[in-house]
C-alpha positions in Angstrom: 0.0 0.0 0.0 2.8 2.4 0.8 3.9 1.5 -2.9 0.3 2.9 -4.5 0.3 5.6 -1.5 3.2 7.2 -2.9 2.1 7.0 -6.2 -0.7 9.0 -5.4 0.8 11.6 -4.0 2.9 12.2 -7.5 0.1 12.0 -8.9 -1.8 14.6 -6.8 1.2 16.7 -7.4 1.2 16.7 -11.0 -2.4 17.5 -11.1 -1.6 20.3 -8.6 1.8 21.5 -10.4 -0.2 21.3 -13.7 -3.0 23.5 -12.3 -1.3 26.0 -10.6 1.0 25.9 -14.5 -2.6 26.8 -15.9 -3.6 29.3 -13.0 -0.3 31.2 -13.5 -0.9 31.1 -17.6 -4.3 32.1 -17.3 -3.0 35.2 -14.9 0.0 36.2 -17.5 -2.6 36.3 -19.8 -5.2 38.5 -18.4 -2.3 40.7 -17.2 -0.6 41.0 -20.9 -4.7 41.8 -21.9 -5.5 44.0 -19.2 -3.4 47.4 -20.3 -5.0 46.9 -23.4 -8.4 46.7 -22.1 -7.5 49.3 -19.7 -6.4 51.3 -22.7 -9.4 50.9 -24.7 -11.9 51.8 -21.4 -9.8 54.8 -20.8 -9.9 56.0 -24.2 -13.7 55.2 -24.5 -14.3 57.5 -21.2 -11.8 60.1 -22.6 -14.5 59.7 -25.5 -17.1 60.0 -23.9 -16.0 63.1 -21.4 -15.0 64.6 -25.0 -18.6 64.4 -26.6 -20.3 65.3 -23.3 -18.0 68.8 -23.7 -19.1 69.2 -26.9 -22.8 69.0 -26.2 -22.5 71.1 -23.3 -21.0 73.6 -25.3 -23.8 73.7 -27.8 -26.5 73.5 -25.2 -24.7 76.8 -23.9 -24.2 78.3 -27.6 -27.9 77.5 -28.1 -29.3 78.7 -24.7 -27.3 82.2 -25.9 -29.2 82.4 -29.0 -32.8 81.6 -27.1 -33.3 85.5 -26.1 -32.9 86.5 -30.2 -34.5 83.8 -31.5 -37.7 84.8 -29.0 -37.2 88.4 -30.0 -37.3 87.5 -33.9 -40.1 85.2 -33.1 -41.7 88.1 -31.3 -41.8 90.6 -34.2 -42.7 88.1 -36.4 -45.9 87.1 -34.5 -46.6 91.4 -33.9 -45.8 91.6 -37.9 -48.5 89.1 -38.5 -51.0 90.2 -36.3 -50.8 93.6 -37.8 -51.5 92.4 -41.3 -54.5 90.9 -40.1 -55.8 93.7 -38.1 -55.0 95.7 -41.2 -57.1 93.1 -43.2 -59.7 92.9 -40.7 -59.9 96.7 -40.8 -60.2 96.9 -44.7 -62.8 94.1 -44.9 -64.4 95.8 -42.4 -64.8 99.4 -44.2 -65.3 97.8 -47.4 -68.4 96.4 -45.8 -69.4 99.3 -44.1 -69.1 101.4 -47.7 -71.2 99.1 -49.7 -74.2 99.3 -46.3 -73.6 103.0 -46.8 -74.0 103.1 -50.9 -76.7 100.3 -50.4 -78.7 102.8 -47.9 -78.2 105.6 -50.2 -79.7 104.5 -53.2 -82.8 102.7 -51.7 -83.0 106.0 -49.4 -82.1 108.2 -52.4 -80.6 111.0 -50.0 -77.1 110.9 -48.3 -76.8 110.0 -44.7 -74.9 112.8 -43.5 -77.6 115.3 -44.5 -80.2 113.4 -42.6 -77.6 112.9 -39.5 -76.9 116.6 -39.0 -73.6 116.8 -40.2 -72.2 119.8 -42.1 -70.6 119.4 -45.4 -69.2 122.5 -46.6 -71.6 123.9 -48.4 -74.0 124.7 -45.3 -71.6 126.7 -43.9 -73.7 129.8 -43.8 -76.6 127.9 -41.7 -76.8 128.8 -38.5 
């Protein structure tokens, strides 16, 4: 038994030389693959930090053109609302000039000469 015993024991140190052979591989590997992983992560986060100053700068740009761009947007909107109060306005005393030449000729007399008002050519009436 002693025989087999120590036979064993080679054995089990074979299998323990061979995986601590592997272990140590396996570590030499990860530590040749890590700076190169490490190099890629730190470029991808110098990346990153890059892009992330480049939209903060445009935000910034863009947040200094907000007060112009409202201003512009502002005259534009005043702009349009005058054309259609001027529009609103013509419509409206274009209407009110065809009531008034409709109520002249069925009436057959002006309207200012029935309303009291004074048309030059009154001027000597007291």
């Amino acid at each position: 038994m002693a025989k087999s015993r120590g036979q064993a024991k080679k054995i089990s140190k074979a299998k323990s030389k061979a995986k601590s052979k592997a272990k140590s591989t396996v570590k030499k590997a990860v530590a040749k693959a890590k700076p190169k992983k490490l190099a890629k992560r730190a470029a991808a986060a110098k990346k990153m930090v890059k892009k992330a100053a480049s939209r903060a700068q445009k935000v910034v740009t863009k947040m200094k053109k907000a007060p112009a761009r409202a201003k512009r947007a502002m005259v534009r909107m005043g702009e349009t609302a005058n054309a259609v109060v001027e529009t609103v306005t013509q419509v409206a005393a274009t209407t009110a000039g065809v009531v008034m030449g409709t109520v002249q000729a069925v009436t057959g007399s002006p309207e200012s000469a029935e309303s009291g008002g004074s048309n030059g050519s009154d001027s000597g009436n007291p």
